[in-house]
N, CA, C and O atoms as a Tinker XYZ file with bonds, in Angstrom:
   508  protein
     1  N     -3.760000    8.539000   29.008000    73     2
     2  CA    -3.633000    9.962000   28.740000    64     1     3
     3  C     -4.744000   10.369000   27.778000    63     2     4     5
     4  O     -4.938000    9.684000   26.774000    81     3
     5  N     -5.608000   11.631000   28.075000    73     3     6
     6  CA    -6.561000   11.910000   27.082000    64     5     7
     7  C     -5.845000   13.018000   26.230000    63     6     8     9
     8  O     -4.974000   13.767000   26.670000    81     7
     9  N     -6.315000   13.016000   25.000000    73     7    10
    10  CA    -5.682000   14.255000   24.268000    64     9    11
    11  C     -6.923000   14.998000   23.511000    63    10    12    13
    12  O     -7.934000   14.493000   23.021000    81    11
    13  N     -6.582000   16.146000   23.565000    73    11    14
    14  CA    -7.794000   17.177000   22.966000    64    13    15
    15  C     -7.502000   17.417000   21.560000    63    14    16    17
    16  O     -6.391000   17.390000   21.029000    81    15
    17  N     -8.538000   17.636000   21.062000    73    15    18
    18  CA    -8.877000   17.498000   19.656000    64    17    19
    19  C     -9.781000   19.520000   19.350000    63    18    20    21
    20  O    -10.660000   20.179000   19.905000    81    19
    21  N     -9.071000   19.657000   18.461000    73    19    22
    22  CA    -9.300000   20.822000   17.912000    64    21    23
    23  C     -9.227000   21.221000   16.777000    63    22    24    25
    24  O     -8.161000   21.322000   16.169000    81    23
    25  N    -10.632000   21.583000   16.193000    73    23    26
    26  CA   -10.624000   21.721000   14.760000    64    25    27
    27  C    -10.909000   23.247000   14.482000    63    26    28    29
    28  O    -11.931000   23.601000   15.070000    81    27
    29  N    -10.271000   24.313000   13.717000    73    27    30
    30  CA    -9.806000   25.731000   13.309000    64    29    31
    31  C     -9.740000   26.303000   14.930000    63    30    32    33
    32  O    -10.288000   27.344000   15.294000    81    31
    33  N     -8.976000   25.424000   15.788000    73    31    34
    34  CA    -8.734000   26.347000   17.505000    64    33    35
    35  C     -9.868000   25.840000   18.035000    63    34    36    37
    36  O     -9.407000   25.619000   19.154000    81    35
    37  N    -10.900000   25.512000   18.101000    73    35    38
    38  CA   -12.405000   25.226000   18.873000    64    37    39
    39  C    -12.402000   23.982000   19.035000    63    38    40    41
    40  O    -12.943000   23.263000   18.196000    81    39
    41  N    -11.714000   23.394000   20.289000    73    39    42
    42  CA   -11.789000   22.728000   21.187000    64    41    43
    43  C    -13.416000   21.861000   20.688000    63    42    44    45
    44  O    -14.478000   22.475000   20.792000    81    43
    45  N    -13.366000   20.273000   20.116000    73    43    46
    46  CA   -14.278000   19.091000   19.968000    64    45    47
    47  C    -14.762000   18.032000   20.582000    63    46    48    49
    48  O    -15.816000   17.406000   20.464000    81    47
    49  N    -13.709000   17.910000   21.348000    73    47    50
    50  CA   -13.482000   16.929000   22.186000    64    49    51
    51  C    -12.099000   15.985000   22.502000    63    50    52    53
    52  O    -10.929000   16.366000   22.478000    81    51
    53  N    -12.667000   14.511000   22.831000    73    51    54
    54  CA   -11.172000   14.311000   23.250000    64    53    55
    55  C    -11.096000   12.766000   22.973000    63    54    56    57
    56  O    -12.128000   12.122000   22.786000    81    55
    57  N     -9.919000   12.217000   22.952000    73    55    58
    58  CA    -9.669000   10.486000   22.413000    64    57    59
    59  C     -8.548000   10.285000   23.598000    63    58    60    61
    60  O     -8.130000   11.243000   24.248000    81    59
    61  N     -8.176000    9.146000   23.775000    73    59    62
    62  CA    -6.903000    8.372000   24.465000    64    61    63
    63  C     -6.495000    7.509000   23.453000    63    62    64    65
    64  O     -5.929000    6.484000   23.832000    81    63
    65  N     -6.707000    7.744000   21.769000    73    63    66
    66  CA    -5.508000    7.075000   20.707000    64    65    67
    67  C     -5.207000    6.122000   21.608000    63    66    68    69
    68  O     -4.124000    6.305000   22.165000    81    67
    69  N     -6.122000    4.658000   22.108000    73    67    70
    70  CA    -5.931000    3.914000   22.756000    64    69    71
    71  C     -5.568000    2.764000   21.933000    63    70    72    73
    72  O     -5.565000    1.687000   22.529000    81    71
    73  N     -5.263000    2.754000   20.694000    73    71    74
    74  CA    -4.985000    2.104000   19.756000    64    73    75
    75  C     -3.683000    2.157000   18.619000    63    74    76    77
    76  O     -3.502000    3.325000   18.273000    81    75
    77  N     -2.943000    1.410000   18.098000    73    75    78
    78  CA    -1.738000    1.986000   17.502000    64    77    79
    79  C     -0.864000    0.641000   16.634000    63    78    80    81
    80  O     -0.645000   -0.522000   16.973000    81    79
    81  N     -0.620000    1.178000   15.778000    73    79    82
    82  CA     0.679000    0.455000   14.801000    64    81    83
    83  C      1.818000    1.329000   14.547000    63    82    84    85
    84  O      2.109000    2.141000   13.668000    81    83
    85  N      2.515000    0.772000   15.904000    73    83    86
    86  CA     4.186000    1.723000   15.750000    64    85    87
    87  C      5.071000    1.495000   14.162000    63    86    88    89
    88  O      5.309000    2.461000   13.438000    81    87
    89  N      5.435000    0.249000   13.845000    73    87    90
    90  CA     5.579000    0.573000   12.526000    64    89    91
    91  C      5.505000    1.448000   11.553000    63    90    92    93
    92  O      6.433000    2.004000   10.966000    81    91
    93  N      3.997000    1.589000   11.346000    73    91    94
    94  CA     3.497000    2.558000   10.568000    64    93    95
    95  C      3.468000    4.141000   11.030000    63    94    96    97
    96  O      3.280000    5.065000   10.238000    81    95
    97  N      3.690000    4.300000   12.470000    73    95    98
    98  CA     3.668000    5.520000   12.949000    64    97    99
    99  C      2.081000    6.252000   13.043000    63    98   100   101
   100  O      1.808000    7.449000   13.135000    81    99
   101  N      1.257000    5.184000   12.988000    73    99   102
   102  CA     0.010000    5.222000   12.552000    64   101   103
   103  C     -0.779000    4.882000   14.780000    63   102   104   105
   104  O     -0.606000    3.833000   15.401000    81   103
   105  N     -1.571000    6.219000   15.360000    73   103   106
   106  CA    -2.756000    6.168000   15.961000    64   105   107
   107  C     -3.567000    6.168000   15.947000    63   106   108   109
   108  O     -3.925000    6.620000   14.859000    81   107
   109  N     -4.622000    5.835000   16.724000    73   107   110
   110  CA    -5.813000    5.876000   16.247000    64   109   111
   111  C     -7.044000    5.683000   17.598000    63   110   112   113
   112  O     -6.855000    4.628000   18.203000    81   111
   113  N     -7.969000    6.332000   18.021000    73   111   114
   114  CA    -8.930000    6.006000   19.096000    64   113   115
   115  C     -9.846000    6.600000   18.770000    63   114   116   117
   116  O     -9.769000    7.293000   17.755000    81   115
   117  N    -10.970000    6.540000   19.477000    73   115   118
   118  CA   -12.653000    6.785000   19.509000    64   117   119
   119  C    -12.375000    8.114000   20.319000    63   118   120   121
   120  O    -11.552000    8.458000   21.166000    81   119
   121  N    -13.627000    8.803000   19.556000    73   119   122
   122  CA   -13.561000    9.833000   19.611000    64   121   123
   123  C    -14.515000   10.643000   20.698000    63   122   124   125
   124  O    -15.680000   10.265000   20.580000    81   123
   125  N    -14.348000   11.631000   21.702000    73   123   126
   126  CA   -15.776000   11.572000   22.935000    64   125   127
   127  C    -16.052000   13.097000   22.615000    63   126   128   129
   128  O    -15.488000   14.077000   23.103000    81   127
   129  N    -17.153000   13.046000   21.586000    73   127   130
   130  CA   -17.288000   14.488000   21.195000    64   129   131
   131  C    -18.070000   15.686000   22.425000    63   130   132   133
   132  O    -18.988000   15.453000   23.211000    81   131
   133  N    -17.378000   16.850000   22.228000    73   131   134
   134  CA   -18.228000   17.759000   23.426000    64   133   135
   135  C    -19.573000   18.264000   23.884000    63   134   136   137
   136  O    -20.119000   18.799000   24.848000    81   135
   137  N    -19.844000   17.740000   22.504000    73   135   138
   138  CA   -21.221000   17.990000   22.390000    64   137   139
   139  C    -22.350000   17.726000   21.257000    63   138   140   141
   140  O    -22.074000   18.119000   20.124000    81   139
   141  N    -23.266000   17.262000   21.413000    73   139   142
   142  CA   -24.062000   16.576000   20.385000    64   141   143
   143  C    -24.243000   17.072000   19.404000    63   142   144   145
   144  O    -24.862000   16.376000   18.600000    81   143
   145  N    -23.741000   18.784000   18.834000    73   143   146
   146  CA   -23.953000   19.316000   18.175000    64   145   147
   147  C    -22.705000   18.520000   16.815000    63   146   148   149
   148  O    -22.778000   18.720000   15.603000    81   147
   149  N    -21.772000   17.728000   17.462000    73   147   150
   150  CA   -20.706000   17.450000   16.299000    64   149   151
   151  C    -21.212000   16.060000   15.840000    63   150   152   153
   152  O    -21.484000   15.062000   16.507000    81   151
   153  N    -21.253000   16.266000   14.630000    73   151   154
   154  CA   -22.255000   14.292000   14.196000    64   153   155
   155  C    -21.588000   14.995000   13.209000    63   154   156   157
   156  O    -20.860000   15.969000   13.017000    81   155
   157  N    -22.461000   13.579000   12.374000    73   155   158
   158  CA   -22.541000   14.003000   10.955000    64   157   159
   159  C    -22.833000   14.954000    9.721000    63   158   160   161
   160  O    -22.429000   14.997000    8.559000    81   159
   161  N    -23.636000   15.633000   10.421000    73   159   162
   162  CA   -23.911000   17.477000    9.633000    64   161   163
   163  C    -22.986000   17.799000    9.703000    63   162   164   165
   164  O    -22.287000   17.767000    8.690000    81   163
   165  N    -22.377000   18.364000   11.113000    73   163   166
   166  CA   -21.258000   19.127000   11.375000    64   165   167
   167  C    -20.077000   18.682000   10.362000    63   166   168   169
   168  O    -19.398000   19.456000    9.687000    81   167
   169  N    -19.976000   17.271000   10.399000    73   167   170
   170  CA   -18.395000   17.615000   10.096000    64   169   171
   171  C    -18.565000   17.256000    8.457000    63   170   172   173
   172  O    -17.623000   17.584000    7.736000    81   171
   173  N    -19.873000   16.513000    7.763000    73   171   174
   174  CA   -19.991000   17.291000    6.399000    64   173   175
   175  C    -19.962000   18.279000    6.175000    63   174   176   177
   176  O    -19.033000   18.467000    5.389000    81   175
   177  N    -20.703000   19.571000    6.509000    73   175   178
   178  CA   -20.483000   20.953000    6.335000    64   177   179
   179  C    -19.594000   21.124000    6.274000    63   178   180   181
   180  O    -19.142000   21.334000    5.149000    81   179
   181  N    -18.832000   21.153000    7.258000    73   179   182
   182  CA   -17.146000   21.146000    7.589000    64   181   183
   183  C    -16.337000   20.974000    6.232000    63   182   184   185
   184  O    -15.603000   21.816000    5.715000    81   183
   185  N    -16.577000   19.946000    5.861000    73   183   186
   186  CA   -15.992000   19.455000    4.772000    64   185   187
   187  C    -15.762000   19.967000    3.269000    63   186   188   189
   188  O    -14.813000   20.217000    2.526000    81   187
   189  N    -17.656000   19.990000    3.229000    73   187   190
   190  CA   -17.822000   21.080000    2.445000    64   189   191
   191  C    -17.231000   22.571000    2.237000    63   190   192   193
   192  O    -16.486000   22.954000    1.335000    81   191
   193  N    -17.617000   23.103000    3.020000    73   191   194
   194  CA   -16.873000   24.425000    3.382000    64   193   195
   195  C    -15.337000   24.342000    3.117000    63   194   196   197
   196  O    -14.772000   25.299000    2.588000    81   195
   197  N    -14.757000   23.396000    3.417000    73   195   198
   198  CA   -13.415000   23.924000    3.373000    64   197   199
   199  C    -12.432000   22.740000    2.489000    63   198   200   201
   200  O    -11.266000   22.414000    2.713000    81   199
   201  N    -13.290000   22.295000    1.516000    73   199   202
   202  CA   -13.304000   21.614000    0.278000    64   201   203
   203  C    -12.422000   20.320000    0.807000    63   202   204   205
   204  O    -11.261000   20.370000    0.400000    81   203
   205  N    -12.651000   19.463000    1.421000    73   203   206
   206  CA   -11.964000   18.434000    2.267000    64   205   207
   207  C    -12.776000   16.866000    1.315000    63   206   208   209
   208  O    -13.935000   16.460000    1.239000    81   207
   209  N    -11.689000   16.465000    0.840000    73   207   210
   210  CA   -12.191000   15.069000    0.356000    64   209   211
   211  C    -12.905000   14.157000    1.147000    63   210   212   213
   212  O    -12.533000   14.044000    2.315000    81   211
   213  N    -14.018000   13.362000    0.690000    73   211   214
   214  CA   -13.875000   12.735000    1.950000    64   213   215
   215  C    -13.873000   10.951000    1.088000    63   214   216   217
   216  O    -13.975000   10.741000   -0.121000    81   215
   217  N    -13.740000   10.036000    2.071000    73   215   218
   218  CA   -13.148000    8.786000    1.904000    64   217   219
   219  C    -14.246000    7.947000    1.366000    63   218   220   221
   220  O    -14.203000    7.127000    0.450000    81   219
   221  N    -15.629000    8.456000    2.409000    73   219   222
   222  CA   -16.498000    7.689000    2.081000    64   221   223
   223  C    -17.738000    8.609000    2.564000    63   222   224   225
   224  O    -17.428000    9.329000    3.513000    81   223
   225  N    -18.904000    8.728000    2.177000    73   223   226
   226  CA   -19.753000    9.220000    3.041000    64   225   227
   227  C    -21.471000    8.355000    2.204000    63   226   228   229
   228  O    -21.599000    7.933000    1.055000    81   227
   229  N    -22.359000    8.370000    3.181000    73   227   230
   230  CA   -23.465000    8.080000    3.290000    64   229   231
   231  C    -24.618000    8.258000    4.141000    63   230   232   233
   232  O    -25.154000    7.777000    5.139000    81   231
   233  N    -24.768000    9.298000    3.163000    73   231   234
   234  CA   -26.085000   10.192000    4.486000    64   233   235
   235  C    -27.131000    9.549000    4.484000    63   234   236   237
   236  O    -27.621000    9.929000    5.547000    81   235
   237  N    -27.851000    8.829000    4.050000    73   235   238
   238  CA   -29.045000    7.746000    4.223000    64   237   239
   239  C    -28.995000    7.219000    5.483000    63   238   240   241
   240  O    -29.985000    6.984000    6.176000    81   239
   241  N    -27.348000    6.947000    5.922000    73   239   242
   242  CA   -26.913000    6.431000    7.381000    64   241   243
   243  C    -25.826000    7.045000    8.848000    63   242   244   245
   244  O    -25.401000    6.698000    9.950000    81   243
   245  N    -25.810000    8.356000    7.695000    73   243   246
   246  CA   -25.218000    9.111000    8.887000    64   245   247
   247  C    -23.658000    8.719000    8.769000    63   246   248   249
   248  O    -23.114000    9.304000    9.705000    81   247
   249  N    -22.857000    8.117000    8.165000    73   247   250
   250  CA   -21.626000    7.843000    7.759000    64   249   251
   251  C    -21.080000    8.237000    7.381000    63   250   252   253
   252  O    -21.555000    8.405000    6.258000    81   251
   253  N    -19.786000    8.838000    7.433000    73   251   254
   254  CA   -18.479000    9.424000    7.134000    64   253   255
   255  C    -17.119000    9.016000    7.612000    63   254   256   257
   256  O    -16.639000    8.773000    8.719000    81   255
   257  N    -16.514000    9.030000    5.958000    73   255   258
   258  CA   -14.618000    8.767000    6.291000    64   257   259
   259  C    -14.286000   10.141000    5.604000    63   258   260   261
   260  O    -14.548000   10.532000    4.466000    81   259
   261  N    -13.668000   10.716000    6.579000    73   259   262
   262  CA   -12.964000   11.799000    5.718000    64   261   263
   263  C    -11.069000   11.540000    5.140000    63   262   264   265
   264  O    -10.277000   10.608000    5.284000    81   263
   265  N    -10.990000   12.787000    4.526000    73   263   266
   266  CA    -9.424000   12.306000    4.128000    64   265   267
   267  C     -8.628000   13.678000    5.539000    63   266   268   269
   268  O     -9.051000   13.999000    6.650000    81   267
   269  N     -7.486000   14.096000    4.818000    73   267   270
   270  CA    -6.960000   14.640000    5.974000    64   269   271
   271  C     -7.843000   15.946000    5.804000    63   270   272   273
   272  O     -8.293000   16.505000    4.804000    81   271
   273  N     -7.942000   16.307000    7.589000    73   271   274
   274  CA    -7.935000   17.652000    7.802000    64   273   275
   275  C     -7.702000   19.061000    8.079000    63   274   276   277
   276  O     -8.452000   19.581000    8.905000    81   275
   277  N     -6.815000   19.760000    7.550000    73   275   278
   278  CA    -5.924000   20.634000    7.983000    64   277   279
   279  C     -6.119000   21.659000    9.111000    63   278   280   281
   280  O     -5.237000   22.377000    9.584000    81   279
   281  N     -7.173000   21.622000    9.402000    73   279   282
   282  CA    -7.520000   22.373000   10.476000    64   281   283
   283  C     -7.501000   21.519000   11.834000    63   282   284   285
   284  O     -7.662000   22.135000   12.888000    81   283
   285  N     -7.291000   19.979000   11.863000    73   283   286
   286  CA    -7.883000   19.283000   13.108000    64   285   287
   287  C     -6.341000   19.322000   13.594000    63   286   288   289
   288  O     -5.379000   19.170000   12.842000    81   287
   289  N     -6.285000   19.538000   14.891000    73   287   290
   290  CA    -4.830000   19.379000   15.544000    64   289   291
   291  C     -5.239000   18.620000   17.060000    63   290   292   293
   292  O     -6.344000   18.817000   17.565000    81   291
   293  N     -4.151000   17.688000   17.739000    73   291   294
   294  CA    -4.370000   16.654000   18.454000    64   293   295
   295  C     -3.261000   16.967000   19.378000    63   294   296   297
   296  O     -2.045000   16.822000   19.249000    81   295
   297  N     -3.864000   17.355000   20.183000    73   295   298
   298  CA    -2.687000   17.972000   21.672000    64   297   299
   299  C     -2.710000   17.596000   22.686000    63   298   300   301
   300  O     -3.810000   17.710000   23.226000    81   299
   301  N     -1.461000   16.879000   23.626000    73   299   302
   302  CA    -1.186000   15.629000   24.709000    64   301   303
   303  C     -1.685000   17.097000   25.588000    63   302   304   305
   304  O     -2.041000   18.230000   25.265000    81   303
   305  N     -1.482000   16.350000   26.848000    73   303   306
   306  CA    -1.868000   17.045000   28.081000    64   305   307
   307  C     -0.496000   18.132000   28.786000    63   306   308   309
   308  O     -0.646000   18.934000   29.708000    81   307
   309  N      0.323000   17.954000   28.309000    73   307   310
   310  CA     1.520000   18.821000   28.315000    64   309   311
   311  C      1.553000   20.137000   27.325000    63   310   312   313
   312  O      2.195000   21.144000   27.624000    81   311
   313  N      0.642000   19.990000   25.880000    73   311   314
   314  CA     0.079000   21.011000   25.351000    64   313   315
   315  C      1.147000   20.888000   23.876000    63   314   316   317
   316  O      1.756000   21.862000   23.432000    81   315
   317  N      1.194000   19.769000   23.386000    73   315   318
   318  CA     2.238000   19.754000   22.406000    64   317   319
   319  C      1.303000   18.626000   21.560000    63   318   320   321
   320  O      1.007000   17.487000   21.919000    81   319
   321  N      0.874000   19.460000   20.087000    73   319   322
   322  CA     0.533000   18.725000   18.762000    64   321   323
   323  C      0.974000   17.798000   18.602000    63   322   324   325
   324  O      2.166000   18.017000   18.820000    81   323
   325  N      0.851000   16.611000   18.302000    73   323   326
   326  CA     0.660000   15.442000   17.744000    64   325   327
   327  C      1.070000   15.508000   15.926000    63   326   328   329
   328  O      0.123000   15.600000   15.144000    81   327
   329  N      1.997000   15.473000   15.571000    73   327   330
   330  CA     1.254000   15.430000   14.729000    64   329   331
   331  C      1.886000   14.216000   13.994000    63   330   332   333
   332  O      2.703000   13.432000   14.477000    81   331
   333  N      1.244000   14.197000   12.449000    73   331   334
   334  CA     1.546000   13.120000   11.481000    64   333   335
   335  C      1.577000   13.431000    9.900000    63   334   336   337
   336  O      1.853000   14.615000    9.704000    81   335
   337  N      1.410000   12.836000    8.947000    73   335   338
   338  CA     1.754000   12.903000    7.626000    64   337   339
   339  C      0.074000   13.411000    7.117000    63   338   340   341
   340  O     -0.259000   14.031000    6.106000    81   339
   341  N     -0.752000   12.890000    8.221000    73   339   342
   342  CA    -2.168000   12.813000    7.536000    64   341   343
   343  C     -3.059000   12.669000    9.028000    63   342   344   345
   344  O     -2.622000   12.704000   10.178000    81   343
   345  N     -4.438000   12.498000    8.550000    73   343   346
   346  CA    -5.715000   12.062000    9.543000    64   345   347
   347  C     -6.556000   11.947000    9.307000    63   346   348   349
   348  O     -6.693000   12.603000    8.274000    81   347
   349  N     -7.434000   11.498000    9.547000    73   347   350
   350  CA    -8.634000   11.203000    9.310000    64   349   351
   351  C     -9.819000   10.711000   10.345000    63   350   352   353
   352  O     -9.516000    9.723000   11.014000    81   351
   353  N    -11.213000   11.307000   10.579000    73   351   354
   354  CA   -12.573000   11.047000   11.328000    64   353   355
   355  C    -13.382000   10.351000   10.663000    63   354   356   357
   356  O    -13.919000   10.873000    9.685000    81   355
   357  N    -13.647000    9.154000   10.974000    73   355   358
   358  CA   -14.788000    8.008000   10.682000    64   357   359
   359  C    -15.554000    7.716000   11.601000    63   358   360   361
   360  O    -15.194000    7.765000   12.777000    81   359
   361  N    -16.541000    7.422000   11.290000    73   359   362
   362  CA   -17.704000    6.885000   12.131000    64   361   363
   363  C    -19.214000    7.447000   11.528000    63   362   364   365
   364  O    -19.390000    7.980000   10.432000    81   363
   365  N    -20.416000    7.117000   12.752000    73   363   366
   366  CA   -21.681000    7.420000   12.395000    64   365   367
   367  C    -22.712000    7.896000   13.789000    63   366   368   369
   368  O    -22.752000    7.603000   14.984000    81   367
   369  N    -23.230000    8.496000   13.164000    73   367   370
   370  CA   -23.892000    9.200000   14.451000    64   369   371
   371  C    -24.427000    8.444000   15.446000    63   370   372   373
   372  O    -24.430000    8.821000   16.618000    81   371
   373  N    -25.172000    6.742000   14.845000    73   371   374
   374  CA   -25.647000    5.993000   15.911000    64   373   375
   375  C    -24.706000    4.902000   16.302000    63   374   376   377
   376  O    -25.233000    3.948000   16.874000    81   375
   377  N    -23.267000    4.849000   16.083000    73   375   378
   378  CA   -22.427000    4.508000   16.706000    64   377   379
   379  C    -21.687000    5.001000   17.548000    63   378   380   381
   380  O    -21.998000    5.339000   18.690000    81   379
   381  N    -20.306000    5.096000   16.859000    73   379   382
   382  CA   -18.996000    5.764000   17.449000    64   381   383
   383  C    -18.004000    6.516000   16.238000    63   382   384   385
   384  O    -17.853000    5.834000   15.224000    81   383
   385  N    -17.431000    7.644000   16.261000    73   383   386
   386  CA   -16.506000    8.333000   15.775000    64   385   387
   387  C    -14.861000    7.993000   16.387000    63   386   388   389
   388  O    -14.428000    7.975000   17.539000    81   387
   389  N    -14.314000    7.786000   15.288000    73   387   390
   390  CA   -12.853000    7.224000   15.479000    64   389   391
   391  C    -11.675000    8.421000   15.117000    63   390   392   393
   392  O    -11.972000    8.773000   13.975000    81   391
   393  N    -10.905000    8.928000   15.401000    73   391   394
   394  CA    -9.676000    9.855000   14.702000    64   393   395
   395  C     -8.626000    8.744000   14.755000    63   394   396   397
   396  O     -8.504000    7.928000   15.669000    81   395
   397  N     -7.562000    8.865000   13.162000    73   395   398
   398  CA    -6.789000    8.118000   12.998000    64   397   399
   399  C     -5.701000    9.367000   12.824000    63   398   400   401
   400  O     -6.075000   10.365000   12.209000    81   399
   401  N     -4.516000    9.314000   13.302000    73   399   402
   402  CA    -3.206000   10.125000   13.068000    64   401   403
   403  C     -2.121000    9.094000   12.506000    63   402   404   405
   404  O     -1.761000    8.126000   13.176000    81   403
   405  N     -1.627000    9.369000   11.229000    73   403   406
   406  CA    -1.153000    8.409000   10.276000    64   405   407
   407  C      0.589000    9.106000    9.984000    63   406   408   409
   408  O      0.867000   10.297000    9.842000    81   407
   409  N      1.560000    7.906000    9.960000    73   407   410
   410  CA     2.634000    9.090000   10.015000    64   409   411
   411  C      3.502000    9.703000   11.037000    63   410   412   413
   412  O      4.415000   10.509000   10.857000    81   411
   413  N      3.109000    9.239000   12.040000    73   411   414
   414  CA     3.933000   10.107000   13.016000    64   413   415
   415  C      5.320000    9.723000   13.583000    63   414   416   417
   416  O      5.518000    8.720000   14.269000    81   415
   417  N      6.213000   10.583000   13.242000    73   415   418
   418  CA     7.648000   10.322000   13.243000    64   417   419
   419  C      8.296000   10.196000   14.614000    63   418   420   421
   420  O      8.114000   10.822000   15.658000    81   419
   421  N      9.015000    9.309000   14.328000    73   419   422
   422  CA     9.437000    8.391000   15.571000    64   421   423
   423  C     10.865000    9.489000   15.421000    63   422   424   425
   424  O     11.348000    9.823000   14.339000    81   423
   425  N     11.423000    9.976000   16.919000    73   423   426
   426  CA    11.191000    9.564000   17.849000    64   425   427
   427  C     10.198000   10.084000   18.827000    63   426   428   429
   428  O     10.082000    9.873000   20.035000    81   427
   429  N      9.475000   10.855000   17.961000    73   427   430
   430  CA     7.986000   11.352000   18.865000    64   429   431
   431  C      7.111000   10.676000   19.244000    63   430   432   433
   432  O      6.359000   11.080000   20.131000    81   431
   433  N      6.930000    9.103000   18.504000    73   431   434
   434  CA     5.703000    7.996000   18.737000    64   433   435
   435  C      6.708000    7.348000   19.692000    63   434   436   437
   436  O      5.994000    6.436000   20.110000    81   435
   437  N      7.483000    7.247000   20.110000    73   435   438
   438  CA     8.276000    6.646000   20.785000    64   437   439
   439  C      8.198000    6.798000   22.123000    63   438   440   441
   440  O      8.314000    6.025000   23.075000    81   439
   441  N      7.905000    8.338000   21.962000    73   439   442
   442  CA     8.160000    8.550000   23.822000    64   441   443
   443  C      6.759000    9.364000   23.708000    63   442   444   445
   444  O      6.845000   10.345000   24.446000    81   443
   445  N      5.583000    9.319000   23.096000    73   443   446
   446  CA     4.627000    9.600000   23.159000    64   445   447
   447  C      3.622000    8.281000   23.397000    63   446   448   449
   448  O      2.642000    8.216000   24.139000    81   447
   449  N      4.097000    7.418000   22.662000    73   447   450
   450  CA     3.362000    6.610000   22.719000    64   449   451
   451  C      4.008000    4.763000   23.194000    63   450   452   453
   452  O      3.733000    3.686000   22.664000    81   451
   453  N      4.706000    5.010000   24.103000    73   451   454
   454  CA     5.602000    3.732000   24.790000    64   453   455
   455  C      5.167000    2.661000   24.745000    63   454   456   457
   456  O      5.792000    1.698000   24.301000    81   455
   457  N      3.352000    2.599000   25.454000    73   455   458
   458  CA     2.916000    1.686000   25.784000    64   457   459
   459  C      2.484000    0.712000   24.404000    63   458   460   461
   460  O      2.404000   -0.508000   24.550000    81   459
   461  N      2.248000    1.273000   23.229000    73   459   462
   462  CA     2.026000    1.066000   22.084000    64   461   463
   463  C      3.386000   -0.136000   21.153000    63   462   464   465
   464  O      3.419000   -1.267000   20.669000    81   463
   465  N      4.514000    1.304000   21.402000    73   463   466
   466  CA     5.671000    0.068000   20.838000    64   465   467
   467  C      5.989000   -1.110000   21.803000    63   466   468   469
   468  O      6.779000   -1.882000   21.259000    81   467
   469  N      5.579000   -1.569000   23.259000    73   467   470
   470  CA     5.789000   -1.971000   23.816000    64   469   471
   471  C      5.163000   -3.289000   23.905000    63   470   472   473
   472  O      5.686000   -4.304000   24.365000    81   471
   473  N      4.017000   -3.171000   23.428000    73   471   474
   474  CA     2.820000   -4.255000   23.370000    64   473   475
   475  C      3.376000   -4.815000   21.952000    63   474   476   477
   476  O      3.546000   -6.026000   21.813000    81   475
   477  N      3.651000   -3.914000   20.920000    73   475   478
   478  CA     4.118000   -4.234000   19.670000    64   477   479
   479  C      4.945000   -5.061000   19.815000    63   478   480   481
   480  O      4.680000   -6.155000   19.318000    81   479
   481  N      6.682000   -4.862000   20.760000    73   479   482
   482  CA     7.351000   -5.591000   20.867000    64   481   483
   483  C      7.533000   -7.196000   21.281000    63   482   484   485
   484  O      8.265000   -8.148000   21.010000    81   483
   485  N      6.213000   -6.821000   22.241000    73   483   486
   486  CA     5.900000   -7.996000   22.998000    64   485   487
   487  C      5.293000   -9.176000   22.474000    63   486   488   489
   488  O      5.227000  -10.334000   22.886000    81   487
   489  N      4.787000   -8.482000   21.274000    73   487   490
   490  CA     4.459000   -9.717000   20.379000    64   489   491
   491  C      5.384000  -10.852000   19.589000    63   490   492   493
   492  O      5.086000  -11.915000   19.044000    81   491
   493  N      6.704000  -10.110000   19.783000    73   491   494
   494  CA     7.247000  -11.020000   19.412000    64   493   495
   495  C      8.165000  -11.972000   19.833000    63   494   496   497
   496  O      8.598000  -12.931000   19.193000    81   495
   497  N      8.428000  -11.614000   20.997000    73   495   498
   498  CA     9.399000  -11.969000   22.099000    64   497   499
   499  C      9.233000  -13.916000   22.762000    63   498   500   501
   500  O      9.981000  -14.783000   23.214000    81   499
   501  N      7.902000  -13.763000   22.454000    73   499   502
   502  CA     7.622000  -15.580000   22.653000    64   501   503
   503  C      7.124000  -15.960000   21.206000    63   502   504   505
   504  O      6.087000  -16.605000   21.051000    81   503
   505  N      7.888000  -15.545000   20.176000    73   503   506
   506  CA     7.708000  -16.660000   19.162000    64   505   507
   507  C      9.061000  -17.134000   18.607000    63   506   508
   508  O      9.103000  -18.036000   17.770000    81   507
């Protein structure tokens, strides 16, 4: 399932949160931005502008962790937010950009995200 990513309503792009720790209620996938215009300027400015901590940054290399963003919202293909306690965009322009959704209350990760607790479970079933 891909889910769209939208930061103040303007549509960024999109992830399949192909990654996950049900426990924690914590997703997380790579990010396929819409357009080359979103790197690392963009979402410093961003940041700037709308006074957003960020985790880590290093412009010598194009690097950024931000903390949460209140404007970024993460919507399944049925058209229903995602949401969580927190989030956060990492990555670098000559790599890959990651969104993490941290928090998210079960029983919404549950039946949002099946395949996740499922693999989880499965880990433990042969030990």
């Amino acid at each position: 399932m891909a889910y769209n990513l939208f930061l103040d309503n303007i549509k960024i792009g999109t992830t399949k949160l192909e990654n996950g720790d049900p426990p924690m209620g914590v997703v997380f996938g790579v990010l396929q931005f819409e357009t080359e215009n979103i790197n690392y300027d963009y979402l410093k400015e961003y940041c700037e502008r709308n006074k957003i901590q960020l985790a880590s940054d290093y412009p010598e290399d194009k690097i950024i962790a931000t903390r949460t963003i209140d404007g970024l919202k993460v919507i399944n293909e049925k058209g229903l937010e995602i949401k969580g306690i927190g989030n956060q965009i990492t990555g670098m322009d000559n790599e890959e950009y990651e969104i993490q959704l941290e928090g998210v209350p079960y029983p919404l990760f549950q039946k949002e995200f099946p395949h996740h607790v499922l693999s989880y479970e499965n880990k433990f079933k042969n030990s």
